[in-house]
C-alpha positions in Angstrom: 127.3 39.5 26.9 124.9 37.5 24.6 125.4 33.9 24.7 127.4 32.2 21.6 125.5 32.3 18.2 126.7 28.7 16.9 124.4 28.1 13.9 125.7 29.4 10.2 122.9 28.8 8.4 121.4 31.9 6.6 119.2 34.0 8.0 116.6 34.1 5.0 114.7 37.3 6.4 118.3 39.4 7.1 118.0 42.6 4.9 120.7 41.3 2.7 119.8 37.6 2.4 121.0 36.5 -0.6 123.5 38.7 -1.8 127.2 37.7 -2.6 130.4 39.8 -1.6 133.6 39.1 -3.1 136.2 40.6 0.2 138.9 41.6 -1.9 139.9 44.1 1.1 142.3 43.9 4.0 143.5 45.3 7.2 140.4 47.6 8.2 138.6 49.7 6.0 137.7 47.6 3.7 136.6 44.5 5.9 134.9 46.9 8.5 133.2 47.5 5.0 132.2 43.5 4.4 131.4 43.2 7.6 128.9 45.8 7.9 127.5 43.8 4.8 128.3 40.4 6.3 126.2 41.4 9.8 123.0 42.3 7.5 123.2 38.7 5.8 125.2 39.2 2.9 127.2 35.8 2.0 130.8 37.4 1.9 133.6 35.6 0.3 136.8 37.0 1.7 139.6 36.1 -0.2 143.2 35.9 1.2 146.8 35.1 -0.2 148.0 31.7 0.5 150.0 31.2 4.2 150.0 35.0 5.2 146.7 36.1 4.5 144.7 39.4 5.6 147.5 41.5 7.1 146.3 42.1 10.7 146.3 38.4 11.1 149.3 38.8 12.0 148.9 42.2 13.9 150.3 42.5 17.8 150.3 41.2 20.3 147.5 40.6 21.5 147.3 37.2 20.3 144.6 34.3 21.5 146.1 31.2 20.5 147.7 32.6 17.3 144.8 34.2 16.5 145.4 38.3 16.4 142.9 40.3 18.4 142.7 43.1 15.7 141.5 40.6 12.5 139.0 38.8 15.1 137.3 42.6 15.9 136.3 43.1 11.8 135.9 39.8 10.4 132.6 38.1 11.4 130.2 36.6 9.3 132.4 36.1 6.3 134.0 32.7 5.1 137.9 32.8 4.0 138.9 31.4 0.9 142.7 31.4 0.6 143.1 32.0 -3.1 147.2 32.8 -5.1 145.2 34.9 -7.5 148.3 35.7 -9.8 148.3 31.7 -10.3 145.8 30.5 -13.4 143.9 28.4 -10.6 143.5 31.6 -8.7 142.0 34.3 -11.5 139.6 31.1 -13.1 138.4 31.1 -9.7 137.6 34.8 -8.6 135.9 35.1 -12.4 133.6 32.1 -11.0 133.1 34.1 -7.9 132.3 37.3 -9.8 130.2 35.6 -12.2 127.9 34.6 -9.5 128.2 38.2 -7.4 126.4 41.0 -6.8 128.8 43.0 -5.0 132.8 43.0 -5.3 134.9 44.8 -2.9 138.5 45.8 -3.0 140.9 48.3 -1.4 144.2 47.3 -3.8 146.5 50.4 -4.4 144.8 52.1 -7.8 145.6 50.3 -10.9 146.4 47.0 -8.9 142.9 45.1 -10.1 143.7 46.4 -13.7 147.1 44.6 -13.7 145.4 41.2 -12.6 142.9 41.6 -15.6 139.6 42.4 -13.3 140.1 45.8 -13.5 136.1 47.5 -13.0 135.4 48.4 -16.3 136.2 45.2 -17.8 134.1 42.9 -15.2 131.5 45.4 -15.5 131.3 45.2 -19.5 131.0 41.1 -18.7 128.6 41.7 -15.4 126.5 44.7 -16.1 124.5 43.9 -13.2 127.3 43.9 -10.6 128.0 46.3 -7.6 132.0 47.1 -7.9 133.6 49.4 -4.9 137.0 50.4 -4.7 138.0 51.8 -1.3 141.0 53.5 -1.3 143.3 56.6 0.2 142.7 59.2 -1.9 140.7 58.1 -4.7 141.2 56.6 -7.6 141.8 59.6 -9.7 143.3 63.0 -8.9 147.0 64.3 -8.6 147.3 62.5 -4.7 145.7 58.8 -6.2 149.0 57.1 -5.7 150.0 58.1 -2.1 150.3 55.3 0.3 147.4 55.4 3.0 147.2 54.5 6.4 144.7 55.7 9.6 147.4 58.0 10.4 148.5 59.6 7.6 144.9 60.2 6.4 143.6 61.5 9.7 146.2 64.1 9.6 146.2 65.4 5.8 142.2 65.7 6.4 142.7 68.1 9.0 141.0 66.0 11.7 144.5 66.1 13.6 144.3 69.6 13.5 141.0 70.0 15.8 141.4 67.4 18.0 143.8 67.7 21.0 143.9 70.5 23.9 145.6 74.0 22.8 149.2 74.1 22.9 149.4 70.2 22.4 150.5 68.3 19.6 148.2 67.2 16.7 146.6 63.9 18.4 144.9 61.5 16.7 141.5 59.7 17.8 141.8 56.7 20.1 140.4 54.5 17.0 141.2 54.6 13.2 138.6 56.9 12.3 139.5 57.4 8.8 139.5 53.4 8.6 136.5 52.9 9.7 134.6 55.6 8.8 135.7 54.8 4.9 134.3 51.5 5.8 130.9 52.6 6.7 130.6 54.8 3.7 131.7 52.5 1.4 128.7 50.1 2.8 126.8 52.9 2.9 127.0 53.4 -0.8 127.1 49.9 -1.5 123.2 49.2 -0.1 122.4 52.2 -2.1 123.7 50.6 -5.4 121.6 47.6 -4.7 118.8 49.5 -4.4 119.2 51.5 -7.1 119.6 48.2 -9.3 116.2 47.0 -7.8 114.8 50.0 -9.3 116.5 49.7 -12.6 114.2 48.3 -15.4 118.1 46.4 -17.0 118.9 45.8 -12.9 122.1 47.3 -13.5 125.0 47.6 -11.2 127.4 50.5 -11.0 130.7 51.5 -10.0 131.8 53.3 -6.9 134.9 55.0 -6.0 135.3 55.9 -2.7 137.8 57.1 0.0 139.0 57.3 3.4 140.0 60.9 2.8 136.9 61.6 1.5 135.0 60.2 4.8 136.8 62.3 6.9 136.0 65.4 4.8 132.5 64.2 5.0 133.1 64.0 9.0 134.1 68.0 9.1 130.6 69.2 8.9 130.1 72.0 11.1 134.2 72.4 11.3 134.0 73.4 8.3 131.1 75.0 8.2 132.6 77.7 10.6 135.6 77.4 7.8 132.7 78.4 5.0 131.2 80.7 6.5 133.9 83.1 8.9 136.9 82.5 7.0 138.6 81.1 10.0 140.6 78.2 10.0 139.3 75.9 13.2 141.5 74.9 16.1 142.3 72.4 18.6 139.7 73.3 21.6 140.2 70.3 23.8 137.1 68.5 24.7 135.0 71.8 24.3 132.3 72.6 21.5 133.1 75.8 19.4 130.1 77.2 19.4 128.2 75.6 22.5 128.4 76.0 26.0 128.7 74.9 28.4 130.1 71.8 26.4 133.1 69.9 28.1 134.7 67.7 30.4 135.2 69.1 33.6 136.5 68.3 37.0 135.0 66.9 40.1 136.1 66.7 43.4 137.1 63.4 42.4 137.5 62.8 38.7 135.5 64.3 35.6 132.4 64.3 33.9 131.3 65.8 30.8 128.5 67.9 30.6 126.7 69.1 27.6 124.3 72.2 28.2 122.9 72.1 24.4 120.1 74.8 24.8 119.4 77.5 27.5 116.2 75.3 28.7 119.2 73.1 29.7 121.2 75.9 31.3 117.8 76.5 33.6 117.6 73.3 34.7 121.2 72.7 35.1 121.8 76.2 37.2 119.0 74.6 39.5 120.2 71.5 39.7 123.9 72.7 41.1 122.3 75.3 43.8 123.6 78.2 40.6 119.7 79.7 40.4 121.4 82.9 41.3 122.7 82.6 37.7 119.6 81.6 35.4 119.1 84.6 34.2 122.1 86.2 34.5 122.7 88.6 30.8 126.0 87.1 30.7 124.8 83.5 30.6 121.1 82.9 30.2 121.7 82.3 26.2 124.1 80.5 24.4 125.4 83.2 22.5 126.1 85.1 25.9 127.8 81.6 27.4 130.4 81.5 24.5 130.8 85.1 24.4 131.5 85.0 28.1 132.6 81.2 28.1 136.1 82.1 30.8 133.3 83.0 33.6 131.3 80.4 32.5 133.7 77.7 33.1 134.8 79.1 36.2 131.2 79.2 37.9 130.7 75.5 36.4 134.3 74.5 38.0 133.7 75.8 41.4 130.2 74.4 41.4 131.0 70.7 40.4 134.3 70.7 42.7 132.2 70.3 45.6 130.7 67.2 44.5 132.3 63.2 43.2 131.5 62.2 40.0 128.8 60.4 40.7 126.8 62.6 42.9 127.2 65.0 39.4 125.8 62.9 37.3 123.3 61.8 39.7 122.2 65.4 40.2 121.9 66.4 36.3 120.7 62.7 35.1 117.8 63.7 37.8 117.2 67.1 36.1 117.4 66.2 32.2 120.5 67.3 31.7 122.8 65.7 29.9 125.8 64.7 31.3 128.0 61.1 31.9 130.6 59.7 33.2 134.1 58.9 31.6 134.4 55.3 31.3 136.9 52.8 30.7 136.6 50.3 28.0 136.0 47.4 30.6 133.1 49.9 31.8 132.0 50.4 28.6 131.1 46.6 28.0 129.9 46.0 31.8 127.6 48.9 31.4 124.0 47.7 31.8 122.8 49.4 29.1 125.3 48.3 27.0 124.3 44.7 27.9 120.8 45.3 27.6 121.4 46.4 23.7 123.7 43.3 23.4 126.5 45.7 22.1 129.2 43.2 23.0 128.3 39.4 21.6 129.9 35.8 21.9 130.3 34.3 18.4 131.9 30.7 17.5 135.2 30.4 16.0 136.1 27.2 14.3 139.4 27.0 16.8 139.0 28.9 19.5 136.1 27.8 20.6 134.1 31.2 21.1 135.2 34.9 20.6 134.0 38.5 22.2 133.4 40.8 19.5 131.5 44.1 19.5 127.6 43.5 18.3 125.5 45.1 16.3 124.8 48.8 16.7 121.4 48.5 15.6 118.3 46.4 15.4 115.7 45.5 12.8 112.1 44.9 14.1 111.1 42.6 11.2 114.6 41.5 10.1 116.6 40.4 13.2 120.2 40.0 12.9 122.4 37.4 13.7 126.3 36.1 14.0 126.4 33.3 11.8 129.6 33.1 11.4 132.8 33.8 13.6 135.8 35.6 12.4 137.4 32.5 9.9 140.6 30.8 10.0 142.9 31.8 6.7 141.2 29.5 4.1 138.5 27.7 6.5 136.3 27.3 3.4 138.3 26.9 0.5 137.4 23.7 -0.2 133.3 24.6 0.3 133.5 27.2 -1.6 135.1 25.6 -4.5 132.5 22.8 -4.3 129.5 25.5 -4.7 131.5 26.8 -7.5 131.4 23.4 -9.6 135.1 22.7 -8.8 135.4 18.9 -8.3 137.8 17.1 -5.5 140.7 15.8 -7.7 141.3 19.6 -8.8 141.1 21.1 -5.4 143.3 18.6 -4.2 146.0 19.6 -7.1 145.0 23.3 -6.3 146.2 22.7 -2.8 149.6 20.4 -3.7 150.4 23.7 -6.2 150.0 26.3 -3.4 147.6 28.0 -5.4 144.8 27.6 -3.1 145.0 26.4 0.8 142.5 24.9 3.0 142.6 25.5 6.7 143.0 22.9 9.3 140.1 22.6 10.8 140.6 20.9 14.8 138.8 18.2 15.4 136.5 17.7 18.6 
């Protein structure tokens, strides 16, 4: 794990120095959505309600101190600004925060940002040159725009549910929220491409974007429904199996599993050779893909009796040494011990104001010429109300009042 990234400074060469969020967005799709942003140097002002704040704040346990394991995972590099925003205090104050933005964020039920007066059309009509997302369920138009959305519900009305689980079993969701975070990454995804498409604009305006978790998980189909499109067959659950390559599973050992993905019939030669099967390279039945799938019950037997003679590791040591591709099934303690994953700094120390330091999942990629960094660690509900105010003009006798009236609270921030 990397060592603890302490400073908060900006990094002035991050690909999104200098642009500021309003977080309007809670739970997980919308702050995996910030802090996408936030991790490529985007200031992001996440704003929360007064003594609750973001939901999954108070999500489990697991607890650290008080602190809930699920809101620490999504909510680096932002600061929190606990803001009543149906108090006068609290809308005066997001219009600053707008008025100075280029992005703002939300994931309120549809019609919820109308009803506090910042509906998009109207803040675009004052801030032409503002990004505006709403992430939501199931869109912000449409006969399903009012249904309540959560991971679950969304991952089965997209018909991801329906493909994933062994045959015969019940629909079975994936180990994460999916739909949360993948509405998340598109909703970044399409923000960066605003903001460039505003750097191209001769007026630098901004846009609106509407977008959904149900629509990135109908995204995520691809080739699912591609076979949809183009047999007229309705896919089904095939366990850890490809539909249409082979062989392409998890199979057992003689003392576990490994999966195993034979992605071309080059593979299939060196694989065959590589578990004493030579007797099979060329064999009609299986020497192309086609012929694998078409005969995929023999297929899987030969590949079972051959890999129950060996552990695990001698498996993976065997087809790792041939180029094919294959792996073991870790644990999520492997996961972050794994050298590689180490090596790539997936998994990071980052500050936080009470606890001292945090582990927290790193960045998934890395910029050559723009290097990223953790410059802040997930906040405390309203750690910089009172710094954020300042930069907005605000002075102290009205903070102070702000705070007294409950429309705006500053955290307590432990000294030494």
């Amino acid at each position: 794990m990397s060592s603890p990234e302490s400073s908060p400074s900006p990094s002035l060469n991050a690909p999104l120095a200098g642009i500021k969020v309003v977080d309007l967005t809670r739970v997980m799709t919308g702050p995996y959505a910030t802090m996408m942003l936030g991790d490529l140097g985007a200031d992001v002002i996440k704003i929360e309600r007064p003594g609750k704040g973001d939901d999954t704040r108070h999500w489990g346990p697991p607890f650290v101190d008080g602190e809930a394991s699920y809101f620490l995972s999504v909510n680096r590099n932002k600061r929190s600004i606990a803001l009543d925003l149906k108090s006068d205090a609290g809308r005066d104050v997001l219009g600053k925060l707008i008025a100075e933005a280029d992005v703002l964020i939300e994931n309120f039920s549809p019609g919820t940002m109308d009803r506090l007066g910042f509906g998009h059309e109207d803040v675009l009509a004052r801030h032409p040159s503002l990004v505006y997302a709403s992430i939501s369920g199931f869109g912000q138009t449409g006969p399903g725009k009012d249904r309540t959305a959560y991971d679950l519900i969304v991952q089965g009305m997209s018909g991801m549910m329906s493909i994933t689980g062994h045959p015969g079993g019940p629909p079975t969701k994936l180990g994460i929220p999916i739909a949360d975070i993948a509405g998340g990454m598109f909703a970044a995804y399409a923000v960066v491409g605003a903001l460039f498409a505003r750097e191209r604009d001769p007026e630098k305006r901004g846009q609106y974007i509407d977008t959904s978790m149900l629509g990135g998980q109908v995204a995520l189909l691809t080739y699912q429904a591609g076979i949809l499109f183009t047999t007229g067959k309705v896919p089904e659950m095939l366990g850890n199996a490809h539909p249409i390559v082979a062989p392409y599973d998890t199979y057992p050992t003689a003392d576990g599993y490994v999966n195993i993905a034979v992605g071309n019939d080059a593979i299939w030669q060196r694989f065959c050779r590589a578990m004493d099967l030579d007797d099979y390279c060329d064999d009609p039945r299986f020497a192309t893909n086609a012929g694998r799938i078409t005969n995929l019950a023999a297929c899987n037997e030969l590949v079972n009796a051959a890999l129950a003679k060996h552990t695990s590791d001698e498996v993976v040591a065997k087809l790792d040494a041939a180029a094919v591709p294959c792996g073991p099934i870790n644990d999520v303690r492997q996961v972050v011990e794994d050298p590689q994953v180490q090596h790539q700094e997936l998994v990071r120390q980052v500050p936080h104001t009470s606890l001292g330091e945090v582990t927290v999942s790193g960045f998934p990629y890395h910029f050559e010429g723009t290097p990223l960094r953790n410059r802040y660690g997930p906040p405390l509900l309203g750690e910089h109300s009172r710094e954020v105010l300042v930069e907005l003009g605000y002075d102290a006798a009205t903070i102070d009042a702000w705070c007294d009236a409950g429309a705006v609270q500053q955290a307590e921030i432990p000294v030494g």
